[in-house]
Structures are given as C-alpha cells and as structure tokens.
BAPAVO-898836 format. One record per residue (C-alpha): residue number from 1; x, y, z. Coordinates in nm, 3 decimals. Layout:
NODE, NUM, X, Y, Z $
...
***
This chain:
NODE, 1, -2.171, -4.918, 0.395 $
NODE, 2, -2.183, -4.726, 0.077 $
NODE, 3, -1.826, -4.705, -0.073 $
NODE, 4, -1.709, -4.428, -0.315 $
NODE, 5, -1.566, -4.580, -0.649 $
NODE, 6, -1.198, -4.371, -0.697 $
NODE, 7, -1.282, -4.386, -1.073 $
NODE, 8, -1.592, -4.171, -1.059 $
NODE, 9, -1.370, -3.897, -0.942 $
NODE, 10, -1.151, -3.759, -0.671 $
NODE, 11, -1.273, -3.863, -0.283 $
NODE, 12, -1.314, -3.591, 0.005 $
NODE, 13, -0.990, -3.730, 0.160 $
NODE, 14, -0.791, -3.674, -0.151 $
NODE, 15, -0.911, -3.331, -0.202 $
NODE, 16, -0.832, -3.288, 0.138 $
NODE, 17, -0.451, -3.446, 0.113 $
NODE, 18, -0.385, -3.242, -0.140 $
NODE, 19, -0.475, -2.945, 0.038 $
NODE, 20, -0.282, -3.064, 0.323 $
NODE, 21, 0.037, -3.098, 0.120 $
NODE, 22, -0.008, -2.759, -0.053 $
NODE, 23, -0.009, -2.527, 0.184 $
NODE, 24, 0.164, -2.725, 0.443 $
NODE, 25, 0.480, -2.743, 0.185 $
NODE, 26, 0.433, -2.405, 0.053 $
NODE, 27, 0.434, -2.276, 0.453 $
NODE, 28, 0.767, -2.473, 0.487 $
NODE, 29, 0.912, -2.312, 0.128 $
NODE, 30, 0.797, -1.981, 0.188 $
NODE, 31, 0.953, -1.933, 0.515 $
NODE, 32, 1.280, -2.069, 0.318 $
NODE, 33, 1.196, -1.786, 0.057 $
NODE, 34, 1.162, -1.500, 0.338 $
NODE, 35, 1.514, -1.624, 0.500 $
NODE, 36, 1.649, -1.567, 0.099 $
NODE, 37, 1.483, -1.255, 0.071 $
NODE, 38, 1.254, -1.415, -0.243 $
NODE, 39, 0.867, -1.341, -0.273 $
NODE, 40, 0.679, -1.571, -0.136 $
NODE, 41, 0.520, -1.729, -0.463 $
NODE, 42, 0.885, -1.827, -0.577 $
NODE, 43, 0.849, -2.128, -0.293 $
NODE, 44, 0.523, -2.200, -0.413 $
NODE, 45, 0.598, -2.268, -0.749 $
NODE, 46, 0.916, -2.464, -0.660 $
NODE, 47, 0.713, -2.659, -0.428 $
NODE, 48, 0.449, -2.737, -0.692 $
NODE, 49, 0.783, -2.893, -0.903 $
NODE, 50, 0.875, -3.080, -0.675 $
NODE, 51, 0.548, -3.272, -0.591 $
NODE, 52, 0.372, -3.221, -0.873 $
NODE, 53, 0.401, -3.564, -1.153 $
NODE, 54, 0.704, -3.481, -1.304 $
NODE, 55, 0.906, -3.478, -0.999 $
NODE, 56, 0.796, -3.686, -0.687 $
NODE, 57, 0.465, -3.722, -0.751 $
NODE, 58, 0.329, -3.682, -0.451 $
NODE, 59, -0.016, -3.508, -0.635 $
NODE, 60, -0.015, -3.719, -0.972 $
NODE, 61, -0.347, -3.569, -1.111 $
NODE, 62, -0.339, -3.204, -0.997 $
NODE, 63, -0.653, -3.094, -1.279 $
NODE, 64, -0.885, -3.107, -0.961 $
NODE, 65, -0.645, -2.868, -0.818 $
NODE, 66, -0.639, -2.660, -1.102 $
NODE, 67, -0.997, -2.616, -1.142 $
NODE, 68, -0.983, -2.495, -0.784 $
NODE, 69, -0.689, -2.254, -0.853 $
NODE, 70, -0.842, -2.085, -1.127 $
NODE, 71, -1.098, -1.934, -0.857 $
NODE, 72, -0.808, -1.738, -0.736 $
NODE, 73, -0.763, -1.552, -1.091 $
NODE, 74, -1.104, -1.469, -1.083 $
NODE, 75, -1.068, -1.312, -0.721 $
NODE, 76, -0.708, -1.174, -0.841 $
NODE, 77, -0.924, -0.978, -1.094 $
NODE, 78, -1.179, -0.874, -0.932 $
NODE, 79, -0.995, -0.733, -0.669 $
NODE, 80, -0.786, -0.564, -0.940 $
NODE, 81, -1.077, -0.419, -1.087 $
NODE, 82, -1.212, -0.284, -0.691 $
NODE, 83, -0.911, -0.078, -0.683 $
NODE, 84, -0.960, 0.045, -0.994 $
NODE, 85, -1.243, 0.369, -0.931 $
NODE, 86, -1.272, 0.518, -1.265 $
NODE, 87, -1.224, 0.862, -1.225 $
NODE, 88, -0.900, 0.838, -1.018 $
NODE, 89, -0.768, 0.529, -1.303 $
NODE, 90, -0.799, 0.809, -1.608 $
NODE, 91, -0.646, 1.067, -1.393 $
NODE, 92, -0.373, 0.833, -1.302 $
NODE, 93, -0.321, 0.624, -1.624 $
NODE, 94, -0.296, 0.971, -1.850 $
NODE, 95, 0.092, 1.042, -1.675 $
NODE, 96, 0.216, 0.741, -1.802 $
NODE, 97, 0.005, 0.608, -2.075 $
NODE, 98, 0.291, 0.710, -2.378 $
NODE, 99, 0.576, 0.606, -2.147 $
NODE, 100, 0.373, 0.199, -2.089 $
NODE, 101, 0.310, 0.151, -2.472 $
NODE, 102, 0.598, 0.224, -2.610 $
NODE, 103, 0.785, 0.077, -2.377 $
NODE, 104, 0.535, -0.237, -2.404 $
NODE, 105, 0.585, -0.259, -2.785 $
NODE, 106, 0.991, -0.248, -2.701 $
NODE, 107, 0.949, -0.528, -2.504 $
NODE, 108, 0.684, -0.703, -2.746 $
NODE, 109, 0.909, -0.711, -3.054 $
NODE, 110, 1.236, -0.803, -2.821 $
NODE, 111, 1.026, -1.082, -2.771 $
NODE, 112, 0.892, -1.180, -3.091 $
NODE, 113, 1.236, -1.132, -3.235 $
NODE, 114, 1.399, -1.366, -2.939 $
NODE, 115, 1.108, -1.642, -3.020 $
NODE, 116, 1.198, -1.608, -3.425 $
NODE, 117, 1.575, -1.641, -3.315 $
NODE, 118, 1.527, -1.964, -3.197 $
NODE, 119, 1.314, -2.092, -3.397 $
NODE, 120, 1.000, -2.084, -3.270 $
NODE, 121, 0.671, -2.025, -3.490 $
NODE, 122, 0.531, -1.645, -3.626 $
NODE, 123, 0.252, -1.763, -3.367 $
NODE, 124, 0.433, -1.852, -3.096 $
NODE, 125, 0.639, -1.567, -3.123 $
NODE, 126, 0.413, -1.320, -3.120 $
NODE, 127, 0.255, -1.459, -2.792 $
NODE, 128, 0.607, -1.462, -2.635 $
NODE, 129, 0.631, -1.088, -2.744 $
NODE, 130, 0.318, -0.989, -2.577 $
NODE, 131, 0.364, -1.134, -2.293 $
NODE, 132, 0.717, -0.984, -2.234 $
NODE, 133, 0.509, -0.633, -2.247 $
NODE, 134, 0.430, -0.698, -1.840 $
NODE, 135, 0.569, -0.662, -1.543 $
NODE, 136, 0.472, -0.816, -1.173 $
NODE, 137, 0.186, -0.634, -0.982 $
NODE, 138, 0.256, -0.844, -0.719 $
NODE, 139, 0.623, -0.773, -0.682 $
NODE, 140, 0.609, -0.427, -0.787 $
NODE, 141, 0.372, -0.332, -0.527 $
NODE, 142, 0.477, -0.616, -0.234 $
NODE, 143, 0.835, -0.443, -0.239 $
NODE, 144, 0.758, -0.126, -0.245 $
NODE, 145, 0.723, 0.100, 0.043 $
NODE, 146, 0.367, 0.201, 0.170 $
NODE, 147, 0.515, 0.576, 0.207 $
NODE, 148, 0.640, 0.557, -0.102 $
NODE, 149, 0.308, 0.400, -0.257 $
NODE, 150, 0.077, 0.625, -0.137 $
NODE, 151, 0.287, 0.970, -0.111 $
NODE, 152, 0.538, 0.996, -0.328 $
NODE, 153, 0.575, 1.076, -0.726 $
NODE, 154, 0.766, 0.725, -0.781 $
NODE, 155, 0.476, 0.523, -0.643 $
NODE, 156, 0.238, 0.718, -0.873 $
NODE, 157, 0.423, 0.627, -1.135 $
NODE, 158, 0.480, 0.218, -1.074 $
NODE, 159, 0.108, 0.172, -0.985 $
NODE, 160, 0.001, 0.426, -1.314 $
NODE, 161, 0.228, 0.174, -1.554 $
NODE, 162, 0.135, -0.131, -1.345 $
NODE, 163, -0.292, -0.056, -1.429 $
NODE, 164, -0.238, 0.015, -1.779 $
NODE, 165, -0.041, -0.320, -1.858 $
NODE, 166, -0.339, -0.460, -1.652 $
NODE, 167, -0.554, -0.369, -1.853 $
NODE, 168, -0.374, -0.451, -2.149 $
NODE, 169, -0.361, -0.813, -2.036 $
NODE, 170, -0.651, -0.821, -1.991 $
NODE, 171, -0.736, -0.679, -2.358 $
NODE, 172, -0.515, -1.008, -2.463 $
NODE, 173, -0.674, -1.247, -2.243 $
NODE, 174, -1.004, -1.162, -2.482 $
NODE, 175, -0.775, -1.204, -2.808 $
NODE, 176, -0.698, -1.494, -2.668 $
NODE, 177, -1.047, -1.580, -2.598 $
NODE, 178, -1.127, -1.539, -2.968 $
NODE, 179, -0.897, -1.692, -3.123 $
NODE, 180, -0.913, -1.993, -2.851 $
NODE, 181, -1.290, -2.042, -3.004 $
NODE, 182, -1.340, -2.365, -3.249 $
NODE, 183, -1.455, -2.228, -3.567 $
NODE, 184, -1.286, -2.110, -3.965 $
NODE, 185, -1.318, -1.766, -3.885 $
NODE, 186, -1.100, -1.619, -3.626 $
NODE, 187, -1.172, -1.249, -3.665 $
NODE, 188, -1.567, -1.298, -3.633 $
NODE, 189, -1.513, -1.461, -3.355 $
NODE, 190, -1.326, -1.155, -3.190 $
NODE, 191, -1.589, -0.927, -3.305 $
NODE, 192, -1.870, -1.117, -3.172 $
NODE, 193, -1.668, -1.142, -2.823 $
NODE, 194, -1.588, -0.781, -2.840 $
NODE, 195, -1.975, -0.699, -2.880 $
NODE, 196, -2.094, -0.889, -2.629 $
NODE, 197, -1.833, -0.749, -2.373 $
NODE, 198, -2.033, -0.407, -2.401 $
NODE, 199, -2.335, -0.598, -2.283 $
NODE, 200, -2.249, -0.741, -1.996 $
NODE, 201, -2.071, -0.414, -1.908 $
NODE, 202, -2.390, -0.309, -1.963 $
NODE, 203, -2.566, -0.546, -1.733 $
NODE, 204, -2.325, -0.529, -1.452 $
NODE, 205, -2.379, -0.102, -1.439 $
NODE, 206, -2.767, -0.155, -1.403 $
NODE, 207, -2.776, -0.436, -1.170 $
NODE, 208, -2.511, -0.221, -0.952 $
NODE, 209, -2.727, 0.104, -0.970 $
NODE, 210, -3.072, -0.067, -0.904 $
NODE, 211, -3.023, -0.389, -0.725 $
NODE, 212, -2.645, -0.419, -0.569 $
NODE, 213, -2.568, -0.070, -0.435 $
NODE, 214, -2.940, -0.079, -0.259 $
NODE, 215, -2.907, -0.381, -0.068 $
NODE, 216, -2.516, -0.278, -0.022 $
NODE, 217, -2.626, 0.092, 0.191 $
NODE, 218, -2.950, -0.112, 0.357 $
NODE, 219, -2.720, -0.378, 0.524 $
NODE, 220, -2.384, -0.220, 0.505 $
NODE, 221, -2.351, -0.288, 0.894 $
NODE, 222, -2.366, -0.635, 0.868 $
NODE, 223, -2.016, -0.746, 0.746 $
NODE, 224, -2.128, -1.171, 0.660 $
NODE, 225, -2.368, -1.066, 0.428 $
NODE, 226, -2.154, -0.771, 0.245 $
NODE, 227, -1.905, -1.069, 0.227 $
NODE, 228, -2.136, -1.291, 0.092 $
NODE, 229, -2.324, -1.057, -0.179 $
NODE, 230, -1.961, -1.005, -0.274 $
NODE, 231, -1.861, -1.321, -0.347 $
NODE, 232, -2.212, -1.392, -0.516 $
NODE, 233, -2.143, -1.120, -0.733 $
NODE, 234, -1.864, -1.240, -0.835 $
NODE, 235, -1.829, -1.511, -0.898 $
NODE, 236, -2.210, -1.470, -1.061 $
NODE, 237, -2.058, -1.202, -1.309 $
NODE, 238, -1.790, -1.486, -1.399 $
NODE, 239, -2.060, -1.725, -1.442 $
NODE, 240, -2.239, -1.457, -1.651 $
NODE, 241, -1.959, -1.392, -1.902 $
NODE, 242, -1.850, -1.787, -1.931 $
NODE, 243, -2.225, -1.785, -2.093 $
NODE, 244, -2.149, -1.527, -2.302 $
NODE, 245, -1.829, -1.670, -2.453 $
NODE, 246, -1.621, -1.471, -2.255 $
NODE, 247, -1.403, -1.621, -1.981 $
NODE, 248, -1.471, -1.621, -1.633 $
NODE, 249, -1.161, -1.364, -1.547 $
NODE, 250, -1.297, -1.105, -1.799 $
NODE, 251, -1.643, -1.105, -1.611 $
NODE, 252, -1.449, -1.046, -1.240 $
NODE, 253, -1.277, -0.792, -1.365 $
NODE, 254, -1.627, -0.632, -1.478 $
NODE, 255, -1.773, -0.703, -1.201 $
NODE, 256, -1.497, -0.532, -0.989 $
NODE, 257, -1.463, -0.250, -1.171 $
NODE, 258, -1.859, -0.158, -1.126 $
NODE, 259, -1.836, -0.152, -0.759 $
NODE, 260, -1.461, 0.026, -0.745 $
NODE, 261, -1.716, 0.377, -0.686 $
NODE, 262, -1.934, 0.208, -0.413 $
NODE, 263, -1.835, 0.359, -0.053 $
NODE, 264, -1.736, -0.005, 0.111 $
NODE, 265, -1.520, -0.089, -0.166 $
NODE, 266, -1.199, -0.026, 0.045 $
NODE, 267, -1.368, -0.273, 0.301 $
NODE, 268, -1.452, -0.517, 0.049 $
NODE, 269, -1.118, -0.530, -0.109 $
NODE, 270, -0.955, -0.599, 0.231 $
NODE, 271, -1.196, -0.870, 0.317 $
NODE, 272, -1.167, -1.062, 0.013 $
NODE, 273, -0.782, -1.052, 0.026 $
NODE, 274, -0.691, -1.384, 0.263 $
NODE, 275, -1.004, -1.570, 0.017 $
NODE, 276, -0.726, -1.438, -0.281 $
NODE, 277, -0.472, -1.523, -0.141 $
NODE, 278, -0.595, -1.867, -0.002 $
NODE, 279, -0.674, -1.995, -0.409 $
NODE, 280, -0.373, -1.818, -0.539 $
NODE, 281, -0.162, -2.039, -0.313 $
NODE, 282, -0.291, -2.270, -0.492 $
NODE, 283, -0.324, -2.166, -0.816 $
NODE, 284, 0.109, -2.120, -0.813 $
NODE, 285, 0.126, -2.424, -0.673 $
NODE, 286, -0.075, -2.589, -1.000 $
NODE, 287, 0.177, -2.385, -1.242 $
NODE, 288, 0.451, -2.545, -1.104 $
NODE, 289, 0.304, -2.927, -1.066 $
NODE, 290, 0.228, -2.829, -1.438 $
NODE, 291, 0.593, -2.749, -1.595 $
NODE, 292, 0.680, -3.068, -1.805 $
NODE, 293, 1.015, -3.115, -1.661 $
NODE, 294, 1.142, -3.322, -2.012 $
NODE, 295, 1.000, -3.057, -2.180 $
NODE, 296, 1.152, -2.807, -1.971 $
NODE, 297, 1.527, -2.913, -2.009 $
NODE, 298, 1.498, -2.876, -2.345 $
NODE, 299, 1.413, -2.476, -2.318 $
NODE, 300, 1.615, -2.405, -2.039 $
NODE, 301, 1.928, -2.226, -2.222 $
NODE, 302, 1.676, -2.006, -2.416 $
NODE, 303, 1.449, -1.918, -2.122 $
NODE, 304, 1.772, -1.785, -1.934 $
NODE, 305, 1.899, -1.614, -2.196 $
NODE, 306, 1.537, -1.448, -2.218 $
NODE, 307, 1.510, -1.379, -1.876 $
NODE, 308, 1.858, -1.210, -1.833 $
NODE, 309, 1.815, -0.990, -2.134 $
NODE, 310, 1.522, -0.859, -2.020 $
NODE, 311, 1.648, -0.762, -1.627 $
NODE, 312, 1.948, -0.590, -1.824 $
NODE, 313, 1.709, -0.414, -2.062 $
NODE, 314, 1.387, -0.300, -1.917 $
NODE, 315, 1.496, -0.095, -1.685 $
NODE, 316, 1.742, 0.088, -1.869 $
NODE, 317, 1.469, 0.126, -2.113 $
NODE, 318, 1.216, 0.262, -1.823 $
NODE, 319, 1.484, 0.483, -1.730 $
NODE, 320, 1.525, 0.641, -2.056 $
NODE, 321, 1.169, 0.710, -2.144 $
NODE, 322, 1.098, 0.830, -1.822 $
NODE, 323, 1.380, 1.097, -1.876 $
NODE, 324, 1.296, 1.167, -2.230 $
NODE, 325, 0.913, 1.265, -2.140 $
NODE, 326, 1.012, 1.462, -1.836 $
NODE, 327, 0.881, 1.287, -1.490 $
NODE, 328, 0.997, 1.464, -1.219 $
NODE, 329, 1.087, 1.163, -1.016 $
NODE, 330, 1.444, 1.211, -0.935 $
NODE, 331, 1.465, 0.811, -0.907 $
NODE, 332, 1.385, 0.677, -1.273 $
NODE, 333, 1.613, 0.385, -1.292 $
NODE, 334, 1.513, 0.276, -0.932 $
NODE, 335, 1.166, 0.299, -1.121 $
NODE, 336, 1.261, 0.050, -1.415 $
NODE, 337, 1.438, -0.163, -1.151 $
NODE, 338, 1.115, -0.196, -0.972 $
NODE, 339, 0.970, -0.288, -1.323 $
NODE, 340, 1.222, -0.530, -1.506 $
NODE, 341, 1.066, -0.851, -1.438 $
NODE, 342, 0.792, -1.042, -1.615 $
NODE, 343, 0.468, -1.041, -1.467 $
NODE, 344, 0.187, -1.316, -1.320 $
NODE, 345, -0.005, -1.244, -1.644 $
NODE, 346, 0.260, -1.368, -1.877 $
NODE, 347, 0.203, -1.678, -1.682 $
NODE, 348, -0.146, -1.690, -1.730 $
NODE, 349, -0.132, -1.597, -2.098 $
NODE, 350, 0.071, -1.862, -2.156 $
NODE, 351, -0.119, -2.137, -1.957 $
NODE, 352, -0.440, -2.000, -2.146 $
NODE, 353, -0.276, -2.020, -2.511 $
NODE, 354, -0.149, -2.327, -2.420 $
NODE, 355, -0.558, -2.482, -2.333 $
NODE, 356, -0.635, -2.301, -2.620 $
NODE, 357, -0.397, -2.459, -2.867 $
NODE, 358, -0.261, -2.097, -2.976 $
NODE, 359, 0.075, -2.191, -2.888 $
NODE, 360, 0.326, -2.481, -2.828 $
NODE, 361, 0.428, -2.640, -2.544 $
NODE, 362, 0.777, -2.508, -2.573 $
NODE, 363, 0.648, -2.208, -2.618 $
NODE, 364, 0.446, -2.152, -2.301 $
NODE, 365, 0.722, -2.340, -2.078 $
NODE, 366, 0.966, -2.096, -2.267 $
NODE, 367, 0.761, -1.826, -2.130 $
NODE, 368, 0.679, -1.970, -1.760 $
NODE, 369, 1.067, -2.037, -1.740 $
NODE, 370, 1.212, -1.711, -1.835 $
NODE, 371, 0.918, -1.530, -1.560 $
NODE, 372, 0.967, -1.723, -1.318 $
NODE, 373, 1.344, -1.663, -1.337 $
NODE, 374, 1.289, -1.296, -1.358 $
NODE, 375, 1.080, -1.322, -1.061 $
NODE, 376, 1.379, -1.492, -0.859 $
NODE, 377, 1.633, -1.238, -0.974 $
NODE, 378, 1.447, -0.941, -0.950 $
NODE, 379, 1.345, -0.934, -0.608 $
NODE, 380, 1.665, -1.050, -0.503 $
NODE, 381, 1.805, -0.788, -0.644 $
NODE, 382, 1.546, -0.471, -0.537 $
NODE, 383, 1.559, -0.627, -0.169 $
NODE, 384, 1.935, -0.615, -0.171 $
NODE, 385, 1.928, -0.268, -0.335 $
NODE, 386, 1.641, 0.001, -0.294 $
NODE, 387, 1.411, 0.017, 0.043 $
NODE, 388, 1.155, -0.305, 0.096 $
NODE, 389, 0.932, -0.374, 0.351 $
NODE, 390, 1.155, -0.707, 0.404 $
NODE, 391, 1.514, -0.541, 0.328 $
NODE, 392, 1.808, -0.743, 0.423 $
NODE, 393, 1.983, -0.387, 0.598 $
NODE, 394, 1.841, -0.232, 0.893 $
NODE, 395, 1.877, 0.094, 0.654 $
NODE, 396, 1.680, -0.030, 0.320 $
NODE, 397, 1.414, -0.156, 0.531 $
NODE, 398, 1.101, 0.052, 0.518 $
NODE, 399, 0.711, -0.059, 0.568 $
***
C-alpha cells in the first residue's frame, strides 16, 4: 500500500479537517454573532483566532488554507465588477464622486497623521492612511434595507460612495502591485503595470464580443454550462493578469466588469454568490488564524484608539459634506452612520503590503485591529439604531 509522506505536503484528510473545523466552528460562531446582532464575518474571524497557531492551534499551518481563501477575493471581485454595468456606474458614481474623495483624503491624512503619532514609518503611514479612505461593502449593503437599496435616494447614495472607494481600492491594490515588484526602480515598475492593464482590458472586451457573449446567447438555457464558462472565465482572466504582472484580483475584476452589460449577468451574479461566499468563509477565517497574537498586544491601545476616532468622525464628516453639496436625502447622518467603519479592503491592503514587504508587521496588525473593531461596533450600533434586515425591535426591522 502506497503511503503519502506528510512532508511532501498536506494529505486529503488534512485538507479535509481543516475544512471540517472551519466552517463547522464558524456555523457555531456565527449563530453566536446573529444572537449579538454582529455580521456574520465578526465570528469568523474570532474563530480563525482562536484555532489558528497563535491560540489553540488546532490548524498550525493554515498557508494551504490561505491559498484556498484567496479564490474567494477573486470571486469577491468579480462579482463586484458584474454589478458594475458601465453606463448605470458613471451615471451613479457622478452624484457622489466630490463628496467620496474628499471625504477619502479626510480620512487618508487622519490616518497618516495617527500612524506618524505613534511612531510608525512615512511608509507605513501612508498605507494606514489609505486604507482608512474605505468603508465595508459588505456591511453597508447587508444592513441596509432592500426598499431602501433599490428605491430610495439614501440607498443611491451608500452604493454610489461604496463603488467609487471600490474602485479606488482597487487603483491601490495595483500601487501596491508595483511597488510589491523586486527591482531599483519603483515608478517603472508602476508604469509598465499600468500599460499592460489597458491590454488585457483590451483582451477581455474582444474575447467577450467575439467568443464569450456567442456561446453565452447559443446555450443560455443550459444553466451548468453558463456556470461553468463563468467560472472558466474567471478565474482564466486571473490567470491571465498573474502573467502579466498584475495580480489575480485585478484580472476578476476585469473580467467582471466586461460581462456586467451581458443579459444573464443578474443570473450569473446570483449563481456565483454561495461559490463567494463558500471561499470567503474561509478566506476570514485565514485573517484571523493569521493575527500574531504577541504582536498584536503590543498594538492594541493604538488600534482602539484608531478605531474609535474614526466611528466618532466619519460620519459626522459624511454628514457634513453631504449637507454642504446639497443631497436631498433628508437622512445624511443615518448615511455616514451606515459608512463609519473600515472596510474588507483595508484588510486586504494590509495583508497584501504585508507579502509584499511595503509595510511592517505592526503596521498591518495595526490596521486589521482597528477594522475589525470598527466592524464589531458599527453594526452593533446601526442594528440597534436605524432599520436592518436583522433589527433587534420589531419596529427597526425591515427586509
């Protein structure tokens, strides 16, 4: 009998342990997180801390796990880029565009001048700063209303500023791409990045027009192989723009964005969702198992501080510029309410500058601290507050 040598690499049964544990755990932490009114990816970062090999254990070597996580960015944006159909995005993004980057450069230089204040490096506080400019898709739009999302001016407004610091993350995920590369010259790099990102644009328009939107319309009534042409295209548009020096999320978010005008794009989006969901389980999970817990202690009275100035400030500052440029939404603080947390991209612009040696490890815990603090305290405080889908009051609670 042929026996598999644990040194080569992980077995079957670990990978399948591990699984096991994961979402077993993070079904036993969420429902926790539901009774206390928390999103659900609170619990599965907790429960990544506790098993992960700082705390118990339980996974010692979780880089399998985070190879597989990383599959859930890349459906996270490519699914962002689905939704995104370019007509409706410039007609959306133009209401709010002054109103997201000023308010994002507030937010930036709070941040840079917190990170100098403590005495963190020029570089590391600039990356703190940017990624203070963001706040959660994911609990902006899971506690909002569906009535309110789709027909009413507030909605229009938290989705509008929710897209455009998108986008701009993902305009600093290629920065960070750049200046990640090995190499004396920095600013080449970026330029050489930024030209090929044209091209695979490019690419990804023609091979929609000709071959993709073809076969789409000639089999659109068989629902396997839409799913599966999908998936092939994108993860093959990731695979395409890894090639090109670009990283895998940049080439999702392409390859989303090309097929946000195709007819079955609604359909698509909803399919892929529980395949999202399913990796991004996992890929929360991972950030937690990650956090150095040593390391962690030692930033812990700066990330609070961080993460409470910025729930007092950003949505006072929403508030105000919303006022100042005239929306007509007769709710603007509930607006900046919805909006004073950090967002899921600060985490993954500080896991990425961390790989990429951009920034210290206090830095990027600094940052992963003070979000996922936000994250708790936030959407404690809109459920208790404004209407959720999961309100604690009969009378907040809207779907």
């Amino acid at each position: 009998m042929h026996v598999i040598d644990p040194s080569i690499g992980p077995t079957t049964d670990s990978i399948v342990f591990s699984i096991f544990v994961i979402f077993s755990g993070s079904a036993l932490l969420a429902t926790l997180a539901l009774y206390a009114r928390q999103a659900l990816l609170v619990g599965y970062i907790i429960w990544g801390i506790l098993l992960g090999p700082f705390a118990l254990s339980i996974i010692p070597d979780i880089e399998v796990i985070k190879g597989i996580a990383d599959i859930g960015i890349i459906f996270l944006l490519f699914l962002l880029g689905l939704s995104l159909e370019p007509q409706g995005l410039l007609h959306l993004l133009g209401k709010t565009t002054l109103i997201t980057l000023l308010s994002s450069s507030l937010f930036a230089l709070l941040g840079i001048m917190f990170g100098l204040g403590f005495g963190f490096s020029w570089q590391d506080s600039l990356v703190i700063g940017a990624t203070m400019m963001f706040s959660s898709t994911i609990i902006g739009l899971k506690l909002l209303p569906t009535t309110v999302l789709h027909h009413k001016r507030a909605g229009e407004i938290i989705v509008s500023i929710l897209l455009l610091q998108d986008l701009i993350a993902i305009l600093l995920l290629l920065v960070l791409q750049g200046l990640g590369k090995q190499g004396s010259q920095p600013i080449l790099d970026i330029l050489v990045v930024s030209l090929e990102l044209p091209f695979l644009l490019g690419f990804a328009l023609l091979f929609e027009r000709l071959v993709l939107n073809r076969l789409m319309r000639q089999f659109d009534k068989i629902q396997e192989y839409i799913f599966l042409i999908t998936i092939g295209w994108c993860l093959g548009m990731a695979e395409l723009a890894s090639f090109l020096n670009l990283s895998h999320e940049i080439g999702a978010f392409i390859g989303g964005v090309v097929l946000a005008s195709n007819p079955i794009a609604r359909f698509i989006s909803e399919s892929l969702k529980p395949l999202r969901d399913f990796f991004l389980v996992i890929f929360f999970f991972s950030l937690g198992a990650s956090l150095n817990l040593p390391t962690l202690q030692l930033i812990l009275f700066p990330a609070t501080l961080l993460a409470a100035t910025l729930l007092l400030i950003k949505p006072w500052i929403f508030n105000y510029l919303l006022i100042k440029f005239g929306e007509a939404s007769q709710s603007p603080l509930e607006i900046g309410c919805r909006l004073g947390q950090v967002s899921e991209f600060s985490l993954l612009v500080a896991v990425v500058a961390l790989e990429t040696h951009l920034i210290s490890d206090q830095a990027s815990y600094l940052i992963q601290a003070a979000t996922i603090m936000t994250f708790i305290a936030s959407s404690y405080y809109i459920i208790l507050r404004y209407p959720t889908p999961i309100a604690v009051s009969d009378r907040l609670r809207r779907d």
